[in-house]
N, C-alpha and C positions, 0 to 999 in steps of 0.2 A: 573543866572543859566538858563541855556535852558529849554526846555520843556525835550530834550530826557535826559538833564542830570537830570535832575528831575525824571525822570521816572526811568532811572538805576539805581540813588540809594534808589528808593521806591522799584523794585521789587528785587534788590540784583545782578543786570546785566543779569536776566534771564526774559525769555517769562513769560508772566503773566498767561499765559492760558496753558503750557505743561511744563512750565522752566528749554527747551532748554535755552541755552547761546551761539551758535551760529546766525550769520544774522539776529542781532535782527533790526527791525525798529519802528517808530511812529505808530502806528493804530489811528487814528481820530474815532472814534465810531459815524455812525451818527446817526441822523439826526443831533446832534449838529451841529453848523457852529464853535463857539470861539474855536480857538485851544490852549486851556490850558491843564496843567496837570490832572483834575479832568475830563477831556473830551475825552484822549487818553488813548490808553494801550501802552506796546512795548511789539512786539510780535516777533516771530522769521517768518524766510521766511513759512514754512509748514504752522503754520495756519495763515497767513496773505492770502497766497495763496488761501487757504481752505472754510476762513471768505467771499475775496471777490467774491468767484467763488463754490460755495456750491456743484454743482450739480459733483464738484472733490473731495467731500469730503472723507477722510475713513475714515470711522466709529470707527477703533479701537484705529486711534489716538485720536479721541477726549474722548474717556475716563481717559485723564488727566482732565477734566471736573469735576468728581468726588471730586477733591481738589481744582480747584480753583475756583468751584462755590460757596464757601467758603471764598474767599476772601473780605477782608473788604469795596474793591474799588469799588463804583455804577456803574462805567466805564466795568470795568471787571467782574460784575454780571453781565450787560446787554448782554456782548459776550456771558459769559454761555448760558446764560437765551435763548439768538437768536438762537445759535447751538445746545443746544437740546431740543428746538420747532423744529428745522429744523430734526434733526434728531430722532424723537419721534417714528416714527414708527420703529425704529431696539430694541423697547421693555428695553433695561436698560435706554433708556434717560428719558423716558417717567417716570419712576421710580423717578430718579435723579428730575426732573420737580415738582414732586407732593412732594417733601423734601422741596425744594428750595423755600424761604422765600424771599422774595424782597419787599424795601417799597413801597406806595403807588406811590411816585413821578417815582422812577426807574421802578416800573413795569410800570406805563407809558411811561416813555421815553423808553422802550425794546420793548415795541409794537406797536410804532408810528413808526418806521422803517420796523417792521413786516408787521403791515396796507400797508405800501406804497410799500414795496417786492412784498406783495400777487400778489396787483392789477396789477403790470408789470410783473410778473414770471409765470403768468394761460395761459397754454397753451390750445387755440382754441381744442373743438372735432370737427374732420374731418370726412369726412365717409370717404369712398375707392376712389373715386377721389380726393378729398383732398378739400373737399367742406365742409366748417366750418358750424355744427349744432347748430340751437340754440333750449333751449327750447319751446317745444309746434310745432316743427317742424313736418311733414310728414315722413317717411321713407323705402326704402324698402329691403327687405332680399336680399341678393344676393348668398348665397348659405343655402344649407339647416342644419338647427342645430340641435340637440339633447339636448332639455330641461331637462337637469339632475334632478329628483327627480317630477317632472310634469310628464312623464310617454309620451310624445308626439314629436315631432318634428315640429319644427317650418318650415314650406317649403319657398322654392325658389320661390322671389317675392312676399310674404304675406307682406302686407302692416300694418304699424306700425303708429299710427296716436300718436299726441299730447304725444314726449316722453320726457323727462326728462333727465336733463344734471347730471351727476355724481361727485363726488370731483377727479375724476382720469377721464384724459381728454380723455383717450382711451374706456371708459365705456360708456353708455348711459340705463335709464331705461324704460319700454314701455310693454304696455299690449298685449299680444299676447294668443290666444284663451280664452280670461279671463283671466289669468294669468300674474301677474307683473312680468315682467320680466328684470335681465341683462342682453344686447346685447354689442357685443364687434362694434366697430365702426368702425374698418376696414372690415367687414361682411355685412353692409348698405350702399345704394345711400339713397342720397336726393333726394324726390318725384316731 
């Protein structure tokens, strides 16, 4: 028996992950390399699509999530487990996340793919030229802000020393007249 016939009559000819029964195919889940049954899902075209290109994701499909992050298959807990870490910040995943029981080995093998995601999917903070900042960088304003609840504005050309990279690539943190501040990163040149 195949691997895909293997897999159709484990999930009943439907997606493991939404169970459509249309344009189902193999999912390889990796990092694994052996491509056996306990190592694939069959998913349908949507989240195959979804899975390999996230940043296409919608959101409202993946709340089939709800049921089959419940499934017995370590393969198919590790999809959940991926898509909503991936999509945690839309608030129900993150819910869904902190239910979801996974054993010690699957939750390893769900974020040895995650680890090696992060590290190729961080996109560079730029400033307004397009001049990648790192931290502890120099910087300077280039138009003038209004520091909401500091009561000040930060002026045009105040210099920003030793600032601080954010988890969101467009952000940057940095003290400005005493005050820690977030600055948006298209509003800075590199010093």
């Amino acid at each position: 028996m195949t691997i895909e016939q293997t897999l159709q009559q484990r999930s009943g000819e439907k997606c493991e992950l939404c169970t459509s029964s249309e344009n189902l195919t193999v999912y390889e889940v990796p990092p694994e390399s052996d491509a056996t049954a306990e190592k694939c899902i069959l998913v349908c075209d949507t989240c195959h699509t979804q899975i390999e290109e996230p940043s296409s994701a919608d959101v409202n499909h993946w709340r089939c999530l709800n049921d089959s992050m419940w499934n017995p298959e370590p393969a198919v807990q590790v999809v959940a487990w991926r898509m909503l870490n991936h999509l945690k910040a839309e608030g129900w995943p993150q819910d869904l996340l902190e239910m979801l029981y996974l054993e010690p080995e699957v939750q390893a093998w769900a974020k040895a793919f995650d680890e090696i995601s992060d590290e190729e999917a961080i996109d560079p903070t730029k400033d307004s030229n397009g001049t990648a900042l790192a931290a502890g960088d120099t910087v300077i304003l280039i138009k003038d802000l209004v520091v909401k609840g500091a009561g000040f504005t930060a002026k045009r050309g105040t210099v920003v020393k030793n600032i601080s990279l954010t988890d969101k690539s467009e952000y940057i943190e940095g003290r400005v007249n005493g005050t820690r501040i977030v600055l948006v990163s298209a509003f800075l040149k590199k010093a």
